[in-house]
N, C-alpha and C positions, 0 to 999 in steps of 0.2 A: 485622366492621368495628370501628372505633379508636372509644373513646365520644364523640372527635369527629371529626366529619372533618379538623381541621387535624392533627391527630396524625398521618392518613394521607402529610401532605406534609413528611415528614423525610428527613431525609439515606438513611437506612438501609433505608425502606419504598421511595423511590425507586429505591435500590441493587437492592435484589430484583426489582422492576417489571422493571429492564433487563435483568437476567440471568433470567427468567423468559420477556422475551420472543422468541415463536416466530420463528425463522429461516426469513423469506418471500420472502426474495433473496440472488440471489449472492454470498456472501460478499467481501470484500475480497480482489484477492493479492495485498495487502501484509502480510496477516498471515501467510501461508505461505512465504512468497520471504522474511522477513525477521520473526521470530517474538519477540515479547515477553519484557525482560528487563529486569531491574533496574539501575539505575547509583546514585554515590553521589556528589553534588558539582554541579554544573552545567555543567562542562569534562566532554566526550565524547572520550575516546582509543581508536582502536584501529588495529590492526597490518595492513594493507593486502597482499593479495599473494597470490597462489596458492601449493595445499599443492606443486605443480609436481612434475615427473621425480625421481623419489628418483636419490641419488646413493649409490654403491659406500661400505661401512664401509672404513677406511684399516685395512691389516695392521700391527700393533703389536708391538715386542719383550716380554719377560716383566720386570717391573721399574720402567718406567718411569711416569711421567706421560703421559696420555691427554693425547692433542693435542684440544683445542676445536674445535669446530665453529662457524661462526658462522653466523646467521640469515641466510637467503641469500633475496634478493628480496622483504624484507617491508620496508614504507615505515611508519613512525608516523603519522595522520593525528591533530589535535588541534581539536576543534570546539566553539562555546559549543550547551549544548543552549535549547530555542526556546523561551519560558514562554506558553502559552496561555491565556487568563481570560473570559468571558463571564457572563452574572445574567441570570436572569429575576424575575419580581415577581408574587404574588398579593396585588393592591392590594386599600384598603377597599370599595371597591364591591363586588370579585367575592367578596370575602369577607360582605357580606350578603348578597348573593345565596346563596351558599352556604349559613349559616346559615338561609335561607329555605328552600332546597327539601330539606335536611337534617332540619328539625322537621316537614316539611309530606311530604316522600314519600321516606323514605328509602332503599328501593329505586330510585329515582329517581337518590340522589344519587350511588347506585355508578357510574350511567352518567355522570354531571357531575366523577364525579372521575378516571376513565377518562380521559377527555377532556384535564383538567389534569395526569397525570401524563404525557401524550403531549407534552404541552407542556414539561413540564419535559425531559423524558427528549430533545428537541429539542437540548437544550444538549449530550448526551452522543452523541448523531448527528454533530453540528458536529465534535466531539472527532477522532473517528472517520474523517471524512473527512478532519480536516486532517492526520491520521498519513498518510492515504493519499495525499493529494497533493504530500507527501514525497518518500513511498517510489518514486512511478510516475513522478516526473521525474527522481528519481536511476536507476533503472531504463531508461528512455525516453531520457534526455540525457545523463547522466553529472554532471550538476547538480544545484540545486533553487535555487528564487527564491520568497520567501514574504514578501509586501508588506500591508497591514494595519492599520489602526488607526493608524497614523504609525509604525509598525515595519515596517522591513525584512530580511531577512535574504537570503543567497547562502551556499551552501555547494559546495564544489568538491569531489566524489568521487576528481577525478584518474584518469577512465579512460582508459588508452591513446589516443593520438590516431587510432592505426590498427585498434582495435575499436571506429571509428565509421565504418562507409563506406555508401556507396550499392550496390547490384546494379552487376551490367557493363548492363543493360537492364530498363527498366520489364515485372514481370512481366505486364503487362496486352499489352504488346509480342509479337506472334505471333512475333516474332524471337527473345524471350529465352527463357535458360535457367538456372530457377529452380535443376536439379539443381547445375550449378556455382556458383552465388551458395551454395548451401548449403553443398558439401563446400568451399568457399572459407574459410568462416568456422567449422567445423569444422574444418577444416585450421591453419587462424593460432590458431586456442586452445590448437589443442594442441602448434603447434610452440612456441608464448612460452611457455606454464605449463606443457606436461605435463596438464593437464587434459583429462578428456573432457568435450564435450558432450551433452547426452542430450533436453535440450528448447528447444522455442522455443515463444514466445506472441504471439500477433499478436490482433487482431479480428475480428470475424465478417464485413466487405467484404474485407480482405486475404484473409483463407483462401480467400475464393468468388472472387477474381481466382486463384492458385493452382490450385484449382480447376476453374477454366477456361481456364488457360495452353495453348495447341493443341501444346508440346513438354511438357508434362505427359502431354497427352493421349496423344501420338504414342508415348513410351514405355510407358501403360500397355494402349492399345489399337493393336497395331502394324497390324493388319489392319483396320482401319476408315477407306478415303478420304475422308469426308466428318468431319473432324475439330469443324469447327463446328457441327455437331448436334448430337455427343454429348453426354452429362452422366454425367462420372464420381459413382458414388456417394462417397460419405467414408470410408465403410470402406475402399474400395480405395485411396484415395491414405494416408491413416493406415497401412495397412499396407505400402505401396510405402515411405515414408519411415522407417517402425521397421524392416523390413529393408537396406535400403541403408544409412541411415545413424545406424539406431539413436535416434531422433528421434522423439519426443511432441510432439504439437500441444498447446498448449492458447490456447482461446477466450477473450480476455476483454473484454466488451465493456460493462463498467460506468463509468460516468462521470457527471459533475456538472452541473447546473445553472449557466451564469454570470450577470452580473447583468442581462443580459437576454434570461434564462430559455432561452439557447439550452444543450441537448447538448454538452459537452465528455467527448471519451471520452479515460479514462485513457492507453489505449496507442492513438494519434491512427491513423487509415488508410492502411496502405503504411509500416508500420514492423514491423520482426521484431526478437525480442529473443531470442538464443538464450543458454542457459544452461545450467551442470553439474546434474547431479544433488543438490547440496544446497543446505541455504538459502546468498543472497547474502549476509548479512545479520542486523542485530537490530535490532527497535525497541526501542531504549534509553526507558525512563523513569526519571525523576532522582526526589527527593523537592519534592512542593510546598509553599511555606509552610503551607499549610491541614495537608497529613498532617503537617508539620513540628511544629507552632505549637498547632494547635487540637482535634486528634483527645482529647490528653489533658483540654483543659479544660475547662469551663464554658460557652463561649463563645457557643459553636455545635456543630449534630450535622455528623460529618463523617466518609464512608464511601467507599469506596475500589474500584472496577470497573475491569476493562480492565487488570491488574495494576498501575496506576499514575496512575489519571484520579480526583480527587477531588471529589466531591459537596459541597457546605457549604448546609449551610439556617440560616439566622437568620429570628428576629422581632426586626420594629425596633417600635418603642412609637410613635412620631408620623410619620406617619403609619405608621399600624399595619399592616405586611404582612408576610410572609414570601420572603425572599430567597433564592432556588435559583439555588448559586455552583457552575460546573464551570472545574476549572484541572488543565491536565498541563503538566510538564515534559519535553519528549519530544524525541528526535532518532534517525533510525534510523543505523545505521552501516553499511560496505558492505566488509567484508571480502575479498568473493570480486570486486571491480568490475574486478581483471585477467581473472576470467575469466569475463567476458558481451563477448557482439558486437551491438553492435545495425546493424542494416540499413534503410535505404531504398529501396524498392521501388516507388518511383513514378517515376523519371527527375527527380527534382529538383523535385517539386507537393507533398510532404508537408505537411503542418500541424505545425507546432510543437505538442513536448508541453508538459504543465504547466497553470499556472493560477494566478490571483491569493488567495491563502489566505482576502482579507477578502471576494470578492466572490461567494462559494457560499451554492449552496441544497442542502443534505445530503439525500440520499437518506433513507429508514427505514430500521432495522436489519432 
């Protein structure tokens, strides 16, 4: 232990606490669909457009100047990135208290401080989710809407108007036929980009209407009359769909708190997102004034997580407490947004994705 415990609430002891702590839940997939990197400036540029159909080398005399080639189907996209800032306070009361059950059980006080770095570490959960709530609307809409504090923002990905459709029929529908909704939208990626698809991500009620589709059924159990009893296992449809069409499911069914505390799931029910095999994406982080400004001085301690999310702790003198500052600059970018499809699968009942950035209650990491 620090010879006091106010030593243990610094920037850098907080920074370890987070990277120490055990991963007790589903990760984000916005850190994997769209992977962490650095930018330099506050303007977010990037080059939009599938690697698409290679095209034949032109045959060239001996002698001459090489003909140019020009960048073919890439759009420049230019965006301000987003500045995020929140503080917590260990005010003079809890800091007596502290002092008190420090001199009096200090075994004790490890579990009290346990307690306060959960607290701080709160600010860097917030962090966390607002990257995600980013990344799963541009993912889920082809947009993002992040409202807040008296700050707004709207950012426009610009995907295709026609890699946003609905199914021919709600898969819940004994009528419809998921298999063509599917080779549908692997079909149009790859006639526009040349790209292949290789996955989709839906929810865990989407997959189990899927699941239970009676022409799912009928093609995997052709000899079975009574189609409404059955229950396909998951292995068998997971591998009906990587054989046919070369297709990974993936589950995700994480989602936020709104501000009155109902369930908002990331990727809403009766939406599919299909996508290539590589990331869509980067979550850009800029420099913040704090790593800017104050890492080299005096000021304040001030440590750095998440390759870009910065911790600041000050002691202020009147009233005497210690201030636990988290601030990113952060915007993700969406290079591959020509080639994703996303789908509706409910006949027209979907929920809008997204969410209000100021009005979350963040999961644990």
């Amino acid at each position: 232990m620090a010879n006091s415990i106010f030593d243990s609430i610094q920037a850098p002891v907080i920074a370890t606490y987070w990277q120490n702590l055990p991963q007790t839940e589903q990760p984000y997939l916005g850190d994997a669909l769209f992977p962490a990197a650095r930018s330099i400036g506050t303007d977010l540029k990037w080059l939009k457009g599938a690697s698409g159909a290679p095209i034949a080398l032109r045959p060239s005399a001996f002698d001459v100047e090489a003909i140019p080639r020009a960048r073919r189907g890439f759009t420049e996209v230019s965006e301000k990135m987003i500045y995020y800032k929140e503080s917590g306070y260990i005010d003079e009361e809890l800091r007596q208290q502290l002092l008190q059950v420090q001199n009096a059980q200090p075994a004790y006080a490890q579990v009290i401080l346990g307690r306060i770095m959960d607290d701080q570490t709160a600010l860097l959960r917030g962090a966390a989710l607002a990257r995600e709530l980013v990344r799963m609307q541009a993912l889920t809409t082809g947009k993002a809407s992040i409202v807040g504090n008296d700050q707004a923002y709207t950012v426009d990905y610009y995907l295709p108007k026609d890699h946003i459709a609905p199914a021919k029929a709600a898969w819940a529908d004994d009528k419809s036929i998921p298999s063509d909704d599917i080779d549908n939208a692997i079909t149009t990626i790859g006639n526009d980009t040349g790209v292949t698809i290789t996955r989709a991500v839906m929810n865990r009620k989407t997959y189990n209407t899927l699941l239970r589709n009676n022409t799912i059924k009928a093609t995997l159990l052709a000899n079975n009359a009574n189609m409404g009893a059955v229950q396909i296992p998951r292995t068998v449809l997971d591998a009906y769909l990587a054989d046919q069409f070369g297709l990974t499911i993936g589950i995700y069914d994480k989602g936020y708190q709104d501000a009155n505390g109902k369930l908002v799931k990331f990727i809403p029910d009766n939406l599919v997102v299909f996508l290539p095999s590589v990331s869509v994406g980067n979550t850009y982080f800029g420099t913040t004034p704090a790593e800017a400004d104050l890492m080299a001085s005096n000021a304040a301690n001030v440590a750095i997580v998440d390759t870009g999310v910065a911790i600041t702790t000050v002691t202020k003198a009147d009233p005497v407490t210690i201030e636990t500052i988290v601030s990113q600059l952060v915007l993700p970018s969406f290079e591959q947004a020509n080639s994703v499809y996303i789908m509706d699968v409910s006949g027209g009942t979907s929920a809008p994705a997204g969410g209000d950035a100021g009005t979350t209650t963040p999961a644990k990491k």
